[in-house]
N, C-alpha and C positions, 0 to 999 in steps of 0.2 A: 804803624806807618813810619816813626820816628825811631832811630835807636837799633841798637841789637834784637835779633831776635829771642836769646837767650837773656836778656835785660826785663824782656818783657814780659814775661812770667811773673815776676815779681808783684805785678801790676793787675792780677786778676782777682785779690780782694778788693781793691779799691776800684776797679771798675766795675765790680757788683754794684757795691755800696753805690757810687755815682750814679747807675743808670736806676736803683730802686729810688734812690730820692728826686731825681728829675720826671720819673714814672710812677706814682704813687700807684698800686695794687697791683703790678705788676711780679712775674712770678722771674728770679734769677736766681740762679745757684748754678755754683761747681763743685766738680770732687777730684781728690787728691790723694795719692796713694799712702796709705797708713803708716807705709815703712819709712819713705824717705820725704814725704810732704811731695813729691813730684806730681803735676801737672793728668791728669786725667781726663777728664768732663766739662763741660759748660755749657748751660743751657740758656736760652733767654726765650721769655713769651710775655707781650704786652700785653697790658692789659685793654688799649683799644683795638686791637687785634681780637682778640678773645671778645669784648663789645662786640666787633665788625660783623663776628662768626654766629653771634647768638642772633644779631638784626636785621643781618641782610645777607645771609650766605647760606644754600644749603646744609644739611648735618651730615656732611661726605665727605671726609679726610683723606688724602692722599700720602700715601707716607713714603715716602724713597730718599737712596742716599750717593751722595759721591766720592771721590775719593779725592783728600787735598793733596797738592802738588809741594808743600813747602816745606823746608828743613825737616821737620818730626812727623812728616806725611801726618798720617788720621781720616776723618771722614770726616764727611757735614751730614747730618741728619737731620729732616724738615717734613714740616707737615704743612700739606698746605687743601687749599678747599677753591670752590669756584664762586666766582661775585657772579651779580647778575647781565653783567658782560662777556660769561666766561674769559674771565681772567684772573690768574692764579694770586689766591689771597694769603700768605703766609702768615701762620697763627702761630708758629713757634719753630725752633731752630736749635741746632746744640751742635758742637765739635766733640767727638769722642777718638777712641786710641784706635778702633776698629769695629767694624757690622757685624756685629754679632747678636746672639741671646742677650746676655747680661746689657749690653749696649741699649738695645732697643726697649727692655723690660725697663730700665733706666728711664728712659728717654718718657715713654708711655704713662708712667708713675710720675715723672713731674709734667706733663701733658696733662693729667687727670686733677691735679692740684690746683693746674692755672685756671681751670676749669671751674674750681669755686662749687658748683653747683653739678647737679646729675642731670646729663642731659638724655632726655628721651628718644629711640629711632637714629640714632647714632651709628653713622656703617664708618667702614674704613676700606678703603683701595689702593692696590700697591703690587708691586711685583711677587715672585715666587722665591724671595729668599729665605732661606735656613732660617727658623727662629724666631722671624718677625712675628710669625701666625700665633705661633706657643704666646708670643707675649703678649699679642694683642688678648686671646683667651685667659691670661691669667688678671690683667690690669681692668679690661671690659667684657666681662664673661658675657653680657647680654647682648654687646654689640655685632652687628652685621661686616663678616671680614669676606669682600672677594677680590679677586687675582685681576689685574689692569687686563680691557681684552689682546694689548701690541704685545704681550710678554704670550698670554693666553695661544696667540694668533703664528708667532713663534716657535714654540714647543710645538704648536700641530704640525708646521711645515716640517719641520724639523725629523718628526717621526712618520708623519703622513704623509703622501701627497694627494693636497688638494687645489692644482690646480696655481695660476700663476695672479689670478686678481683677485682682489678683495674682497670678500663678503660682508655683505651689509648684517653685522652680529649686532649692533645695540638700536637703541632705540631714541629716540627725542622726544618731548614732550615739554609743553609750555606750565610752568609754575611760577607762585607769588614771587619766586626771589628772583624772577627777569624783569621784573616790574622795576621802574627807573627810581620810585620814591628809595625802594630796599636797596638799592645800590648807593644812593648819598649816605643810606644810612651807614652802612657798610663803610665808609672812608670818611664819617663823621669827625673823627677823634684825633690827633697828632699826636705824634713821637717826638717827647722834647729831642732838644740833638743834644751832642756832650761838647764843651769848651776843652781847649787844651790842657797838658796833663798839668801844667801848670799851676792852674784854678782847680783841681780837683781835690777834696777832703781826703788827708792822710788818716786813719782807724791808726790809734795807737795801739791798740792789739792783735794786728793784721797778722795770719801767716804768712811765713813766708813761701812762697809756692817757686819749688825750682822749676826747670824744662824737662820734658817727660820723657822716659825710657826710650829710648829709638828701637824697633823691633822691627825685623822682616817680614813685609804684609805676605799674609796667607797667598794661597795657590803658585803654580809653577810660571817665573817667570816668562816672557815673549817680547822679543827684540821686536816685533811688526801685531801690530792688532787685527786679526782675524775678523774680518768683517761676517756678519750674519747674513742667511738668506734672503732679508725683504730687505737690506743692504744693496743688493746685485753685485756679489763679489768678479772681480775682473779677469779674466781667461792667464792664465801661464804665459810669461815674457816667451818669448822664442829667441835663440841667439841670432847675430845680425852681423854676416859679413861682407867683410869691408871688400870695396871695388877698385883700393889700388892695390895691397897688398895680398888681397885674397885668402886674411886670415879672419879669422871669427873673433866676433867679442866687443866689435867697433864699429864706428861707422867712417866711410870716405873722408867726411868733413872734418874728423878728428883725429885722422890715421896720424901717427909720427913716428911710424917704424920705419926704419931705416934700409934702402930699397940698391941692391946690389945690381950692376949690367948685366951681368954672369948670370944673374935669374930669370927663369921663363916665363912667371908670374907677374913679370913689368910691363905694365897696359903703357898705352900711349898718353901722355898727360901733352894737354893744348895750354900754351900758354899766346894768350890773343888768335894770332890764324894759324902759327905755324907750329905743325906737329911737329914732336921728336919720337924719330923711331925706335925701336927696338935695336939691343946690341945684336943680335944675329943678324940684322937688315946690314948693319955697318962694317961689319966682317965679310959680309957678301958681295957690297959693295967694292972691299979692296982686293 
């Protein structure tokens, strides 16, 4: 929030350190590239969060990501689960350089750590991207991995047609963790907050972490985003021409071409009651 962007780097052993001692059993770590110490990973998952999840939240992880907007782009990658309000309970989080394999198997492996313990009946849900599947298989061999139905529901229209309304594809059903006791449980715990960088313990053996590689994010770039089918993408502009000049590309209200006597294309323009004719009218006249 404070300072350079490129300042701030510097700052990411010691805000491990900070947020592990304000959060005791809490799972933090980053990683940093071997060559030049540059900026990589960082992952955070509390440890009331992880509580929340084991007490009062289904065992259904949602795993999806986005893409950040700021100086060294990157991703946010996050897993999150449902409270017994359905609403989205975040169990852990990480900023990485891009969504990929290696990213996710990353991500999954300190996911599994914060975890502490082996939990039983354990699915995960998430979109159809590259890689995630492989990792979730390699980190939770035993766990249950399926495809969100809106991504699901996507791809059919997309190759299928069926049709322009929704189909009722899942299902509801009432379980212990809508019950109101599992949901205080669930929000039992707080997240110390952190004081200014000011108060915070300097590690005299801290690396020191530059700013990370800037690289051009994968796929072909697009000036305009491509809206998807359950989107309802918008019909082709038509061109729109103008009614004093009679050229295309404008509208009346905004014409400021420059309009000659000599031309036959000069409508009458009313200014209060009294028209002005046309130059042929005035040449006829004399």
């Amino acid at each position: 929030m404070f300072g350079s962007v490129d300042d701030n780097y510097k700052w990411v052993p010691v805000l491990k350190l900070e947020l592990i001692n304000r959060n005791p059993g809490s799972h933090i770590t980053y990683q940093c590239d071997n060559k030049n110490n540059s900026f990589k990973r960082f992952f955070v998952s509390f440890k009331v969060c992880i509580d929340g999840l084991l007490a009062g939240c289904r065992y259904l992880i949602g795993l999806d990501a986005c893409h950040l907007k700021s100086k060294y782009l990157g991703v946010l990658l996050s897993g999150n689960c449902l409270d017994g309000n359905n609403g989205l309970f975040t169990i852990a989080f990480a900023v990485a350089e891009s969504e990929s394999k290696k990213s996710w198997e990353w991500f999954m492996i300190n996911l599994a750590t914060s975890f502490i313990l082996d939990i039983e009946h354990i699915s995960f849900i998430s979109d159809m991207e590259k890689g995630l599947g492989e990792a979730i298989k390699v980190v939770f061999p035993n766990a249950e991995h399926r495809v969100c139905m809106r991504h699901l529901w996507k791809n059919i229209k997309k190759h299928i047609f069926v049709g322009t309304n929704h189909h009722n594809l899942w299902h509801t059903y009432v379980d212990e963790h809508y019950y109101s006791f599992r949901y205080r449980m669930a929000y039992e715990g707080p997240i110390s907050t952190l004081p200014g960088k000011e108060q915070w313990s300097k590690p005299i053996d801290s690396i020191f972490v530059s700013p990370p590689v800037s690289i051009r994010p994968r796929g072909r770039q697009k000036k305009r985003r491509i809206k998807n089918l359950l989107e309802g993408a918008k019909k082709a502009k038509t061109s729109h021409r103008c009614g004093r000049c009679n050229s295309w590309g404008h509208h009346r209200s905004t014409c400021k071409e420059p309009l000659s006597l000599d031309d036959e294309n000069v409508q009458p323009v009313l200014f209060g009651k009294i028209p002005i004719q046309r130059a042929n009218s005035q040449t006829d006249a004399t």
